[in-house]
C-alpha positions in Angstrom: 23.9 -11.4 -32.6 26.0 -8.5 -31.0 24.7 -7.1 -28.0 26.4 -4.0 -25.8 24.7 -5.6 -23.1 26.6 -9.0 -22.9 29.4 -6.6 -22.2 28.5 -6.1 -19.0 27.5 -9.5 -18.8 31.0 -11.1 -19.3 32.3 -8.2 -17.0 30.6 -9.7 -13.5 31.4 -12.8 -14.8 35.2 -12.2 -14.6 34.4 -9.9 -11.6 33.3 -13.3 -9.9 36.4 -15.0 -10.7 38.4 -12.2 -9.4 36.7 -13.1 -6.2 37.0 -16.3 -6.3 40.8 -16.3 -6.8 41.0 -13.7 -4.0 38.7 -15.9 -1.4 41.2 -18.8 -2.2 44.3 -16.8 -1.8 43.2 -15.7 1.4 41.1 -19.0 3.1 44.0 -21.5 2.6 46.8 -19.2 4.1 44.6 -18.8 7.3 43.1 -22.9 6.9 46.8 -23.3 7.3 47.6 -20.9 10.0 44.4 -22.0 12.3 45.7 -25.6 11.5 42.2 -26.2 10.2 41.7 -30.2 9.8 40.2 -31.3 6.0 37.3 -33.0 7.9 34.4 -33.8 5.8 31.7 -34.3 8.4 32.7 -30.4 9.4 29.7 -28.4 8.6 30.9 -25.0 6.4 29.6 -23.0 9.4 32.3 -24.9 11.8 34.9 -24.3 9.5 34.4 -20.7 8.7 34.1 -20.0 12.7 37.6 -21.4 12.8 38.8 -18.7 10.3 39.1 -15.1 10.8 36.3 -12.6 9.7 38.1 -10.6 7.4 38.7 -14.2 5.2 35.2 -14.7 5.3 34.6 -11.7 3.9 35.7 -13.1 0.9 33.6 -16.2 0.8 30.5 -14.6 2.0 31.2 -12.1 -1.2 31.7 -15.1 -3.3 28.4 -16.5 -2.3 26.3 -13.5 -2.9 27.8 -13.2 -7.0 25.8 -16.5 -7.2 22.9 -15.3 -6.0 21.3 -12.4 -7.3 23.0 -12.1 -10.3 21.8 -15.0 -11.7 18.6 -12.4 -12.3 20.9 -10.0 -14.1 22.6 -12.8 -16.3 18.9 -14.1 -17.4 17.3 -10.8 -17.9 20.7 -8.9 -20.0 19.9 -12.4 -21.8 16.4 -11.4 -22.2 17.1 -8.4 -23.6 19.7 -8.7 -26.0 18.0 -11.7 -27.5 14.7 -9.3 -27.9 17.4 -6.7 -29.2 17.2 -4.1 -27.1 20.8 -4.9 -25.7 21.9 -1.8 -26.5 21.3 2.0 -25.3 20.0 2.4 -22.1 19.7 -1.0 -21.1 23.3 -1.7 -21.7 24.5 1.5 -19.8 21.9 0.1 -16.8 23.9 -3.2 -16.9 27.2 -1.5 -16.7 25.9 0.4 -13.6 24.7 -3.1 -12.1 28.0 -3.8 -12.5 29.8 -1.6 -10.9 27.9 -1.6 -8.2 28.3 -5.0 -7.3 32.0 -4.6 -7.8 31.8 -1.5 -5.3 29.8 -4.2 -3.1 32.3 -6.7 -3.6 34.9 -4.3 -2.1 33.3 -2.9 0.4 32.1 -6.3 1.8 35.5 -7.5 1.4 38.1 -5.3 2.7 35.5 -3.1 5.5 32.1 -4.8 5.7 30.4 -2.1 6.4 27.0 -3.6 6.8 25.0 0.1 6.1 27.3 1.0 3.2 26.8 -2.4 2.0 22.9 -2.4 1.9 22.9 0.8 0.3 25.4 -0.3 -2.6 23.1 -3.6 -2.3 19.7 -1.9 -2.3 20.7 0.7 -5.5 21.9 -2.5 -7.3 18.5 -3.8 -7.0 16.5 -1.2 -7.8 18.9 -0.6 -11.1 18.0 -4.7 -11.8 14.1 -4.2 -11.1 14.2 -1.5 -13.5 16.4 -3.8 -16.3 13.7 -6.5 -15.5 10.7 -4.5 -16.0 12.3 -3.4 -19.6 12.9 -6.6 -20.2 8.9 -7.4 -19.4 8.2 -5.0 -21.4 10.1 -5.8 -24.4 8.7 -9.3 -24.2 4.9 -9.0 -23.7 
């Protein structure tokens, strides 16, 4: 099966590594730096209070590519299996994308929390309207 849409796929994947390299480079320099004890009855919300925002930036970022894209990764499945991968489904995925790259980066080096929603809130409406293709390709 080739699919333009697992493309785009692939793509946030990596994207998601990128940020998870990046939220390692920069949370052990400043575990180090705050002298930040490898405690395991430490809740994650003590440790990242100990750590400056700007590094959890990172994390938070890291967190929210495990969240909603799960939806993406399941409906671009959807739709390349049901062969309509291609067209403007794919060029929808790549626009999911980049969005959530944009959000990545603004979340990560700013955090502009009104810049972010709006990058956040177009992403979403982009993936309601892959996933209602997708419903409609299937039933």
């Amino acid at each position: 099966m080739s699919s333009a849409i697992l493309q785009p796929v692939v793509a946030l994947v990596l994207w998601s590594m990128v940020m998870w390299a990046w939220l390692y480079a920069t949370r052990i320099p400043a575990m180090q730096q705050a002298k930040v004890a490898l405690n395991p009855s430490v809740t994650t919300a003590e440790l990242s209070a100990q750590l400056p925002p700007q590094v959890r930036w990172k994390a938070d970022n890291y967190n929210h590519l495990m969240e909603q894209p799960t939806l993406f990764y399941a409906t671009a499945l959807v739709l390349a299996l049901a062969g309509q991968g291609d067209g403007l489904n794919a060029t929808l995925a790549w626009g999911y994308v980049g969005l959530r790259i944009v959000h990545s980066l603004v979340q990560a080096l700013a955090n502009i929390i009104m810049v972010r929603f709006l990058v956040f809130m177009t992403a979403s409406l982009v993936l309601l309207t892959l996933a209602i293709r997708a419903a409609l390709a299937v039933f």
